[in-house]
PDBQT receptor file of N, H, CA, C and O in Angstrom, charges set to zero:
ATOM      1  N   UNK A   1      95.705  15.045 126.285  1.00  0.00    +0.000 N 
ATOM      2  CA  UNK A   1      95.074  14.322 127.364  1.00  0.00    +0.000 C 
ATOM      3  C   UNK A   1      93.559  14.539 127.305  1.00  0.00    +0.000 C 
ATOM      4  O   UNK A   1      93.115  15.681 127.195  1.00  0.00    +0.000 OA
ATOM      5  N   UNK A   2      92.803  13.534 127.371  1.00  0.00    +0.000 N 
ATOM      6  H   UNK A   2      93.163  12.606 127.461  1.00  0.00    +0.000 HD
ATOM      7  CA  UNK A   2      91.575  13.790 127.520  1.00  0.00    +0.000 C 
ATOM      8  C   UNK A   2      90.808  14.065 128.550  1.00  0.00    +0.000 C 
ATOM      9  O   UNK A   2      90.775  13.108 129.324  1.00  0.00    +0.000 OA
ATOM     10  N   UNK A   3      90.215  14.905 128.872  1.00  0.00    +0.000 N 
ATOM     11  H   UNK A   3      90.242  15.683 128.243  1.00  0.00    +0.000 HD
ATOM     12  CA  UNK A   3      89.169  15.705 129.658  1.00  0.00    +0.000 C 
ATOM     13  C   UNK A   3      88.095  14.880 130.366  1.00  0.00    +0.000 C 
ATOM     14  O   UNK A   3      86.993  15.136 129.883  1.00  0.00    +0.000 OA
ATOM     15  N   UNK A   4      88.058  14.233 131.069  1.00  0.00    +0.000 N 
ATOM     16  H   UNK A   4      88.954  14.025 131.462  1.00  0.00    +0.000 HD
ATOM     17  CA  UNK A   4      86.483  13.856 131.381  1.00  0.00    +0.000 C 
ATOM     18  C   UNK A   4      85.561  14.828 132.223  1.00  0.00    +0.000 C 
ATOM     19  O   UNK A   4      85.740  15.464 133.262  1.00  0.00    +0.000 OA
ATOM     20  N   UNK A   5      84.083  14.625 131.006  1.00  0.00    +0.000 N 
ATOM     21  H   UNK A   5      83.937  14.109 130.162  1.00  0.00    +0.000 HD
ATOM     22  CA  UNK A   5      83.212  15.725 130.994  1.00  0.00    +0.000 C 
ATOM     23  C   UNK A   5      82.653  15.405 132.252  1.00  0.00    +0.000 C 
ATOM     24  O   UNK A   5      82.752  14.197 132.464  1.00  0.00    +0.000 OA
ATOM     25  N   UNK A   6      81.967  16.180 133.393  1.00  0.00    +0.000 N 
ATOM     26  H   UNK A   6      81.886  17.162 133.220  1.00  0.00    +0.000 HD
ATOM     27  CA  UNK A   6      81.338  15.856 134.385  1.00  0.00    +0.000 C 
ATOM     28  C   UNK A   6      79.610  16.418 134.275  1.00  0.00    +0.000 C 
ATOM     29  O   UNK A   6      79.076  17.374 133.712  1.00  0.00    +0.000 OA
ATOM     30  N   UNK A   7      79.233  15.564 134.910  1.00  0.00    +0.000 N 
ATOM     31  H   UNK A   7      79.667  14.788 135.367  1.00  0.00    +0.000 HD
ATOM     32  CA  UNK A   7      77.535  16.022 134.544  1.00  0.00    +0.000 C 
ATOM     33  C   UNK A   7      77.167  15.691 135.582  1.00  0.00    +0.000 C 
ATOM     34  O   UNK A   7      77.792  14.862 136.243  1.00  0.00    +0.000 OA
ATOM     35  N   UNK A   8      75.777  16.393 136.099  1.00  0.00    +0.000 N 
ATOM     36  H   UNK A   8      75.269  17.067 135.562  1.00  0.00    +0.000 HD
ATOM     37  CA  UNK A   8      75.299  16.748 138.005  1.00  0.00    +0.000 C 
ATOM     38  C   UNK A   8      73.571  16.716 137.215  1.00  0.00    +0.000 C 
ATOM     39  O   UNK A   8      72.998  17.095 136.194  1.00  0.00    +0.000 OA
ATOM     40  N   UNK A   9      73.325  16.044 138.400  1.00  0.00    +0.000 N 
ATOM     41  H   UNK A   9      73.790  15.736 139.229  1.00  0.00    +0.000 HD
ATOM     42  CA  UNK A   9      71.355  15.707 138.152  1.00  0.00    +0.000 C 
ATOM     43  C   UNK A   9      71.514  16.586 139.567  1.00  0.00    +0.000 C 
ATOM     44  O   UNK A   9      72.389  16.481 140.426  1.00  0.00    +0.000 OA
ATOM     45  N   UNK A  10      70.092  17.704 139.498  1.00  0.00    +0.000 N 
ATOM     46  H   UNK A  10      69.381  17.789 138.800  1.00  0.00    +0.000 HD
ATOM     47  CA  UNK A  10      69.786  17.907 140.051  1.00  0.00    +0.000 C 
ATOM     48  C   UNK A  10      68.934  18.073 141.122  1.00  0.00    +0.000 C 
ATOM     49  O   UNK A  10      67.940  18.492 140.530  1.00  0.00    +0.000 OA
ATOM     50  N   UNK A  11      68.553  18.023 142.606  1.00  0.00    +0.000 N 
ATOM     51  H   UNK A  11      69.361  17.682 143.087  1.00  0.00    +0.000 HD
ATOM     52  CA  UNK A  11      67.391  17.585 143.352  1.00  0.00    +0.000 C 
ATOM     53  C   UNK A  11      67.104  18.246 143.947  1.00  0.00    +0.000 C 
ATOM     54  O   UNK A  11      67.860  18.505 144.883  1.00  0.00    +0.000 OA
ATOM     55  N   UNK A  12      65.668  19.072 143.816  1.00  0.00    +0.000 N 
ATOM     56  H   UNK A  12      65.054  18.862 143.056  1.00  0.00    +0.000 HD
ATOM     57  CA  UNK A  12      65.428  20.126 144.650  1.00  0.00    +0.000 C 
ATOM     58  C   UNK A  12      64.147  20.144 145.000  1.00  0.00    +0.000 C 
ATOM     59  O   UNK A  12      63.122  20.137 144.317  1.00  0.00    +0.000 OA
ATOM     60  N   UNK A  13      64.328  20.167 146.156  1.00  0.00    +0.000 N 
ATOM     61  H   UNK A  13      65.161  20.172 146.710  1.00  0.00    +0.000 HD
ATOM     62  CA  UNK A  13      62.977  19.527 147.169  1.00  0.00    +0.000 C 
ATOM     63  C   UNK A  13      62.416  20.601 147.890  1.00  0.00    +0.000 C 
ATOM     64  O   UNK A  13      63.304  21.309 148.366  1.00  0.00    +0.000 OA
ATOM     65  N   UNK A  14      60.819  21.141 148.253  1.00  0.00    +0.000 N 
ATOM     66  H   UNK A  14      60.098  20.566 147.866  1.00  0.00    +0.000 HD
ATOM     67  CA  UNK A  14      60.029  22.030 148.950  1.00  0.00    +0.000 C 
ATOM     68  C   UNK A  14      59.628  21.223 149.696  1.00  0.00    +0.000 C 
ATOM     69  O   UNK A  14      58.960  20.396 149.076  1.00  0.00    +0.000 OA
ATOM     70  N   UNK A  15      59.720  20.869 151.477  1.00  0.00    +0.000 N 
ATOM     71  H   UNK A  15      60.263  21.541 151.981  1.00  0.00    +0.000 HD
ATOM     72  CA  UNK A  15      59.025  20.033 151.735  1.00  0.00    +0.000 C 
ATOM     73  C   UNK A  15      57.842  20.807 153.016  1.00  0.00    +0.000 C 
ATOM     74  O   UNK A  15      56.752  20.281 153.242  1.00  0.00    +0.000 OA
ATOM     75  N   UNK A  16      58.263  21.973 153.670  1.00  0.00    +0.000 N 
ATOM     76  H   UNK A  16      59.148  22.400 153.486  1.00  0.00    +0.000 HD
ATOM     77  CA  UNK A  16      57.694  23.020 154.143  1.00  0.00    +0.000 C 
ATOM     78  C   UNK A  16      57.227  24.260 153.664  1.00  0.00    +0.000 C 
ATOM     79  O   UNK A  16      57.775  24.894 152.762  1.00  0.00    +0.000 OA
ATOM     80  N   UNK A  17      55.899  24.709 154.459  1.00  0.00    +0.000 N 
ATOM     81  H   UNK A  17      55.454  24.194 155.191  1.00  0.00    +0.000 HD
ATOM     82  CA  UNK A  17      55.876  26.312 153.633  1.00  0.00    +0.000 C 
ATOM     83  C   UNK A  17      56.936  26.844 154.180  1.00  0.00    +0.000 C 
ATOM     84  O   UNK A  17      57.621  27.453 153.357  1.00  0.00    +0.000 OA
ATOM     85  N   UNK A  18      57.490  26.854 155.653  1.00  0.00    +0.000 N 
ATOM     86  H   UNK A  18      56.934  26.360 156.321  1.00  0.00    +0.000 HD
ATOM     87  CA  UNK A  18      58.261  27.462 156.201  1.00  0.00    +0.000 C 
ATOM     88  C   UNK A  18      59.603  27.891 155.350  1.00  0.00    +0.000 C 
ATOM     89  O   UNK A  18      60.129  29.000 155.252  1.00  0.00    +0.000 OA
ATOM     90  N   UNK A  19      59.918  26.822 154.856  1.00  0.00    +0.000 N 
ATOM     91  H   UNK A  19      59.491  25.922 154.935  1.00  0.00    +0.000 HD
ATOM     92  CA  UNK A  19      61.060  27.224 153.738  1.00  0.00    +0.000 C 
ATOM     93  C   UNK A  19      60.805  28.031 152.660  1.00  0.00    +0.000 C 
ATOM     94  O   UNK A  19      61.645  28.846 152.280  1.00  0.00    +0.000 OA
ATOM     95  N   UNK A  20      59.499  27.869 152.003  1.00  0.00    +0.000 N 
ATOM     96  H   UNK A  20      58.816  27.207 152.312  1.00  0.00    +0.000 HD
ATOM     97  CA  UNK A  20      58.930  28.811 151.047  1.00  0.00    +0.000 C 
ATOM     98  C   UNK A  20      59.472  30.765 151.691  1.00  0.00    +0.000 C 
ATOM     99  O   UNK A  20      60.164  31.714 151.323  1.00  0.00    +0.000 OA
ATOM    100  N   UNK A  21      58.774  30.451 152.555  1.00  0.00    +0.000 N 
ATOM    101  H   UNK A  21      58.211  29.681 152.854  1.00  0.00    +0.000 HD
ATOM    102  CA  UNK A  21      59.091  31.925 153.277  1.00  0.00    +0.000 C 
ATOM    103  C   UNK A  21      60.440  32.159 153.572  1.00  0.00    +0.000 C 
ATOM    104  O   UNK A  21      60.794  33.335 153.488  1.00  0.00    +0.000 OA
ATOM    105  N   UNK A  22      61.397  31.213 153.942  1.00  0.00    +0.000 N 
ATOM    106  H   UNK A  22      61.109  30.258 154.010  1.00  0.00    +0.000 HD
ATOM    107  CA  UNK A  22      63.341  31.551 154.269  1.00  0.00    +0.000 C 
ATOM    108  C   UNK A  22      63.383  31.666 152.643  1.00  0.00    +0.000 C 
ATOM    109  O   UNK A  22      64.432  31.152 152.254  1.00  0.00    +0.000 OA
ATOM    110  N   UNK A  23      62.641  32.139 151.617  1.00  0.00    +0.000 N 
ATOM    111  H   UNK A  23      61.789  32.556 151.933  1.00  0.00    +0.000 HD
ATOM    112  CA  UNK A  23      63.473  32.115 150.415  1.00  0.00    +0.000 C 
ATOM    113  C   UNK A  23      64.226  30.874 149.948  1.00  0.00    +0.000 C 
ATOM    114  O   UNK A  23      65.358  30.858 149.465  1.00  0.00    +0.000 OA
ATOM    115  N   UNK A  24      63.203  29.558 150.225  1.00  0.00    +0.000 N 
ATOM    116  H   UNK A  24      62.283  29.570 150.618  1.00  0.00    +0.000 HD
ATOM    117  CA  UNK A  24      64.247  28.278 149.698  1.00  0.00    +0.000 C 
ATOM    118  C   UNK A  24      63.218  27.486 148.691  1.00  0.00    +0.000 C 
ATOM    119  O   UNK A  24      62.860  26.314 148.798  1.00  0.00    +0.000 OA
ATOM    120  N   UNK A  25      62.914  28.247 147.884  1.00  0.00    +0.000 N 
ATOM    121  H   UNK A  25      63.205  29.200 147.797  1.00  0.00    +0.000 HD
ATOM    122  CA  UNK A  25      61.851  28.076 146.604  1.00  0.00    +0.000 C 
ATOM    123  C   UNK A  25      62.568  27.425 145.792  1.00  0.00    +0.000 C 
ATOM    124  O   UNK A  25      63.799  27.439 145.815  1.00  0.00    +0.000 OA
ATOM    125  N   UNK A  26      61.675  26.611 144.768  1.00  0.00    +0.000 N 
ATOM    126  H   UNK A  26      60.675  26.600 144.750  1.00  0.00    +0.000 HD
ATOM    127  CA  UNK A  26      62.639  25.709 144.137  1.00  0.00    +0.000 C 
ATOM    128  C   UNK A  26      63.192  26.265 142.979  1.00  0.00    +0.000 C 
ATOM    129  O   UNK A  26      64.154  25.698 142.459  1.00  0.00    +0.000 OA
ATOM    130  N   UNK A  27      62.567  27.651 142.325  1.00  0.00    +0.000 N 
ATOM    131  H   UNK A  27      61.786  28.112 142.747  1.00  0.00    +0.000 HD
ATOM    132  CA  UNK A  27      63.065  28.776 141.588  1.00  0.00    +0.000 C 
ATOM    133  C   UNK A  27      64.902  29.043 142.016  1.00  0.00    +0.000 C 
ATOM    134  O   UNK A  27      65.941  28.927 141.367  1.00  0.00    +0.000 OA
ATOM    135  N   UNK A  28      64.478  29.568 143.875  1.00  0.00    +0.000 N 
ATOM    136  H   UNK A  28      63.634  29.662 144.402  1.00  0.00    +0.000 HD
ATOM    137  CA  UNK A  28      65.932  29.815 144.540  1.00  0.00    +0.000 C 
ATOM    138  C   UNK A  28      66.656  28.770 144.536  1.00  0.00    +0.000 C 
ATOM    139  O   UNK A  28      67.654  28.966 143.843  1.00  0.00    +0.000 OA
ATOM    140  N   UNK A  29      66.629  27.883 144.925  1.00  0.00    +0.000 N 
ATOM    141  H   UNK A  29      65.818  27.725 145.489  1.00  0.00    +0.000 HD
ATOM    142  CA  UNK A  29      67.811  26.344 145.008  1.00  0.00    +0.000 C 
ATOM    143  C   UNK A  29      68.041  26.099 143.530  1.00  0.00    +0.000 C 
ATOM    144  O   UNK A  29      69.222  25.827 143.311  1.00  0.00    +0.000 OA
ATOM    145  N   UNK A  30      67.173  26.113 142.303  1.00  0.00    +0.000 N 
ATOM    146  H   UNK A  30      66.214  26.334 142.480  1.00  0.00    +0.000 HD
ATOM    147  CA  UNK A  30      67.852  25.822 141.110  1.00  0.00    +0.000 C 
ATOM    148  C   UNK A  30      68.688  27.023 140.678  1.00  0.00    +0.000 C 
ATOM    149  O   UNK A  30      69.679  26.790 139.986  1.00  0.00    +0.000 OA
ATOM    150  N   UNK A  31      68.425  28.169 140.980  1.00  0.00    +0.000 N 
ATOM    151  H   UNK A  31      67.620  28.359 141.542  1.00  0.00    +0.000 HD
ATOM    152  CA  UNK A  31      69.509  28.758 140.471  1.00  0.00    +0.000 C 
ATOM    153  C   UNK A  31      70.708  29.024 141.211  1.00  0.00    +0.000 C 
ATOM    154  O   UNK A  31      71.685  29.658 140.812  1.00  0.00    +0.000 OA
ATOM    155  N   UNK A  32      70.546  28.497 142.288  1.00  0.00    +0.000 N 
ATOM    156  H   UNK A  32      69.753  27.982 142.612  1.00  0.00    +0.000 HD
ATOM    157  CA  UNK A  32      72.107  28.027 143.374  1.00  0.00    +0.000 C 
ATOM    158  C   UNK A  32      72.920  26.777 143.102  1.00  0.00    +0.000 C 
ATOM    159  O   UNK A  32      74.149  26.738 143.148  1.00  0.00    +0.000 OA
ATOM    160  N   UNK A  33      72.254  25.927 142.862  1.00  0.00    +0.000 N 
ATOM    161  H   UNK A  33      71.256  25.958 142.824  1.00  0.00    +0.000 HD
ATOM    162  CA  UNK A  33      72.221  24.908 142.198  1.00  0.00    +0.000 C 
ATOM    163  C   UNK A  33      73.057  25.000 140.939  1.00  0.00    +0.000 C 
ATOM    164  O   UNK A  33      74.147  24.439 141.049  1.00  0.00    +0.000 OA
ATOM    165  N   UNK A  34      72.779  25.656 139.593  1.00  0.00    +0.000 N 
ATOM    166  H   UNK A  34      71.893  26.112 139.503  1.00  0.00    +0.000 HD
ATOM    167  CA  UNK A  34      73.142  25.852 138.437  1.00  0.00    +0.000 C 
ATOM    168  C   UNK A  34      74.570  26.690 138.588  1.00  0.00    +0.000 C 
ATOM    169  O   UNK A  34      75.525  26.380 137.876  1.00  0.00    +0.000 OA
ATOM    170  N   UNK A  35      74.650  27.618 139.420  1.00  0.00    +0.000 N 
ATOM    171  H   UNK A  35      73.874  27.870 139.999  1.00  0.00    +0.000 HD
ATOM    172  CA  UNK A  35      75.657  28.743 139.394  1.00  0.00    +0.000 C 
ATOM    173  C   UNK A  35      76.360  28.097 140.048  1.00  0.00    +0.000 C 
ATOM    174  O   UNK A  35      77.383  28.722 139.770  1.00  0.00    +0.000 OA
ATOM    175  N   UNK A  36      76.801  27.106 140.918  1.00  0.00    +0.000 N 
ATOM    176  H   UNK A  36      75.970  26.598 141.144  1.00  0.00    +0.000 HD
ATOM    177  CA  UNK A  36      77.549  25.961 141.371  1.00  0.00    +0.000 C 
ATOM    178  C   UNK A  36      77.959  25.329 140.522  1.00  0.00    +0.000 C 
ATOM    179  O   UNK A  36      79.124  25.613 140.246  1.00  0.00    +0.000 OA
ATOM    180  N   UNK A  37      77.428  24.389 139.813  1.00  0.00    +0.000 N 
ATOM    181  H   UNK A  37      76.481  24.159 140.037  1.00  0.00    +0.000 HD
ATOM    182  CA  UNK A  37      77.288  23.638 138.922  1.00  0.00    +0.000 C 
ATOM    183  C   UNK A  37      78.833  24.185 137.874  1.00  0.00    +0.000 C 
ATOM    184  O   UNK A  37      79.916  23.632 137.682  1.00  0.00    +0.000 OA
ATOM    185  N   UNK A  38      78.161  25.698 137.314  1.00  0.00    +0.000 N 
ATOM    186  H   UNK A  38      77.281  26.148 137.470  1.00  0.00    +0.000 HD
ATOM    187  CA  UNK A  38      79.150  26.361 136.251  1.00  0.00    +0.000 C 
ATOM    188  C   UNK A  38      79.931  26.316 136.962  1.00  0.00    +0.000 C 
ATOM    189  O   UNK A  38      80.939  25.696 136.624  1.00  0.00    +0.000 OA
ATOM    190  N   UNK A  39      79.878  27.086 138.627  1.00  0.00    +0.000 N 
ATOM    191  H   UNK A  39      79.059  27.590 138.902  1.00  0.00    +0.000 HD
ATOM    192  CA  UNK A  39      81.083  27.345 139.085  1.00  0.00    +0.000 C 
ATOM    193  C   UNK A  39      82.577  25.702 139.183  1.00  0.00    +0.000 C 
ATOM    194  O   UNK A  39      83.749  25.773 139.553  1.00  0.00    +0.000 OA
ATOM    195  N   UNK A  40      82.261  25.218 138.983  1.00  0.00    +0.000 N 
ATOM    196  H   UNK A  40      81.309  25.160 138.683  1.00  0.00    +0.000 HD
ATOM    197  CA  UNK A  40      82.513  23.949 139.523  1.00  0.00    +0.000 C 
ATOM    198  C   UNK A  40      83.272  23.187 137.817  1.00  0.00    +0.000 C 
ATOM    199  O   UNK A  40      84.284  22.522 137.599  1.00  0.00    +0.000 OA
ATOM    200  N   UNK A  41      82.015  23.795 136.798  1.00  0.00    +0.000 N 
ATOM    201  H   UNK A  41      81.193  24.336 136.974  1.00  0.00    +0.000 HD
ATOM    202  CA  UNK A  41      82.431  22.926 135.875  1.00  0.00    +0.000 C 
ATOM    203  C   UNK A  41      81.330  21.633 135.242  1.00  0.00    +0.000 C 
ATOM    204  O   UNK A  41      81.346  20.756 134.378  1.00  0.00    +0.000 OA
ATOM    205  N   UNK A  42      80.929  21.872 135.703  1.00  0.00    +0.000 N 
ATOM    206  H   UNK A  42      80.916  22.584 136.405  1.00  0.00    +0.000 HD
ATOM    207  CA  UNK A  42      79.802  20.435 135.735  1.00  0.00    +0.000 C 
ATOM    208  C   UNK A  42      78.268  21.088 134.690  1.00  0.00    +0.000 C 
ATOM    209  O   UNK A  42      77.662  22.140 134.897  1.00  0.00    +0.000 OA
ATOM    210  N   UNK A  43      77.986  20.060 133.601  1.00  0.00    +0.000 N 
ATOM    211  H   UNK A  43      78.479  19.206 133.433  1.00  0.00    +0.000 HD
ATOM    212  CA  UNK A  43      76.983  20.069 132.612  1.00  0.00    +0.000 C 
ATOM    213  C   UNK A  43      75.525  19.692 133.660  1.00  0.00    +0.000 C 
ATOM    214  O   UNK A  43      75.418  18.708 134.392  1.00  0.00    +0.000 OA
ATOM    215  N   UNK A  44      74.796  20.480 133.516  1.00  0.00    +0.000 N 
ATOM    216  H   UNK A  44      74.884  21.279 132.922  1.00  0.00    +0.000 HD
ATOM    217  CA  UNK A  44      72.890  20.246 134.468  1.00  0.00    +0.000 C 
ATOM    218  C   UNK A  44      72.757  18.876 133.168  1.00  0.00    +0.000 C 
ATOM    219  O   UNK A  44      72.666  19.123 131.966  1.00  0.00    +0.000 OA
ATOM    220  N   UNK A  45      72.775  17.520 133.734  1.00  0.00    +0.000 N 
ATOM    221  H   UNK A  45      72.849  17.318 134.711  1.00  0.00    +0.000 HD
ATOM    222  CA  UNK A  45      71.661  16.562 132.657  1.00  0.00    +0.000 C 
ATOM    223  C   UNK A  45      70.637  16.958 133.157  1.00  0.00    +0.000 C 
ATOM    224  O   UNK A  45      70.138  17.823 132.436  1.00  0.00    +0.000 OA
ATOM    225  N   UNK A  46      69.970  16.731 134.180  1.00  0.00    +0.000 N 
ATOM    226  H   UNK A  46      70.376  16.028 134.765  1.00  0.00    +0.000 HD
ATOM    227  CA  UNK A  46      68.505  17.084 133.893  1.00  0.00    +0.000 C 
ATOM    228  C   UNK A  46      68.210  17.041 135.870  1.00  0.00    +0.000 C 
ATOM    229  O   UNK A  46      68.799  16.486 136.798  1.00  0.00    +0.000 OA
ATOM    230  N   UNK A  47      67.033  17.918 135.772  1.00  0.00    +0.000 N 
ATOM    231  H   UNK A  47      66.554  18.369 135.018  1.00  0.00    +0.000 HD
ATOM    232  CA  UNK A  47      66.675  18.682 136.812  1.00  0.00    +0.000 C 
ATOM    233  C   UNK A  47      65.711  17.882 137.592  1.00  0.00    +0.000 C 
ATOM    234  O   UNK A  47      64.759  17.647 136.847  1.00  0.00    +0.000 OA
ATOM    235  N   UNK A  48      65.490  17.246 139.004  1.00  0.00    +0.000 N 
ATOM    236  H   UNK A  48      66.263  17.437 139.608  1.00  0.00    +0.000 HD
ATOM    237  CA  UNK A  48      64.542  16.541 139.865  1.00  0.00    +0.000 C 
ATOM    238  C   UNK A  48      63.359  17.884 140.536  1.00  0.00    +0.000 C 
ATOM    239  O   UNK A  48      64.107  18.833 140.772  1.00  0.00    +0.000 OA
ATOM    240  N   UNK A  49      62.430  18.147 140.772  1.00  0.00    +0.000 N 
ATOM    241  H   UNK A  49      61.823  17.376 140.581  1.00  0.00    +0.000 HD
ATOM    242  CA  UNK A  49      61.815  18.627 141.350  1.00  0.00    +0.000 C 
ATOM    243  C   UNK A  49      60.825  17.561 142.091  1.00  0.00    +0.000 C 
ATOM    244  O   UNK A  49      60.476  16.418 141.796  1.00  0.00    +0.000 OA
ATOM    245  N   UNK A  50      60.497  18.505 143.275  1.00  0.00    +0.000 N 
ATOM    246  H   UNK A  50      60.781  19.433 143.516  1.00  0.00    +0.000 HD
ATOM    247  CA  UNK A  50      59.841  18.055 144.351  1.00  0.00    +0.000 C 
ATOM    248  C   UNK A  50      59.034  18.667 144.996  1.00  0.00    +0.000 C 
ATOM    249  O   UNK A  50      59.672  18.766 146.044  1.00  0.00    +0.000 OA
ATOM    250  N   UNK A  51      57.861  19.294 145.229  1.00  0.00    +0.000 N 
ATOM    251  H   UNK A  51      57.342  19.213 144.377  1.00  0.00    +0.000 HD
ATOM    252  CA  UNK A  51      57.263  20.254 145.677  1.00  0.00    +0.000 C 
ATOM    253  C   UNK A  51      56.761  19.418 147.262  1.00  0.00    +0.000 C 
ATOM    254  O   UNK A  51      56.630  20.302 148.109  1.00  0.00    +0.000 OA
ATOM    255  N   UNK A  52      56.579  18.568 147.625  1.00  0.00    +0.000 N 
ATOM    256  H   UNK A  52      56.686  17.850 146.937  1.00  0.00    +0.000 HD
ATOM    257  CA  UNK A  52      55.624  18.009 148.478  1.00  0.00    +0.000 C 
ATOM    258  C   UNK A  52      54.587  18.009 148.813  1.00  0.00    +0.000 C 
ATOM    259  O   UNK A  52      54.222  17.228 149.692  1.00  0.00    +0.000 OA
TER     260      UNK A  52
């Protein structure tokens, strides 16, 4: 049976400093992001950033 591969774009947005400071850096969300991702099964195609 064949497998279908799953693949996840990722979007990770800074749109406050305030979040900078809760630790929601776009460093932190991509690697929550990614470890999901494995956890889950799913290939990163390619990564959105957003700083504002």
């Amino acid at each position: 049976m064949n497998e279908e591969k799953k693949i996840a774009g990722l979007y990770i947005r800074l749109s406050t400093e305030d979040q900078a400071r809760e630790r929601f850096s776009l460093n932190g969300q991509e690697e929550r992001l990614r470890a999901m991702c494995m956890y889950k099964g799913y290939e990163v195609y390619k990564i959105y950033k957003y700083a504002g």
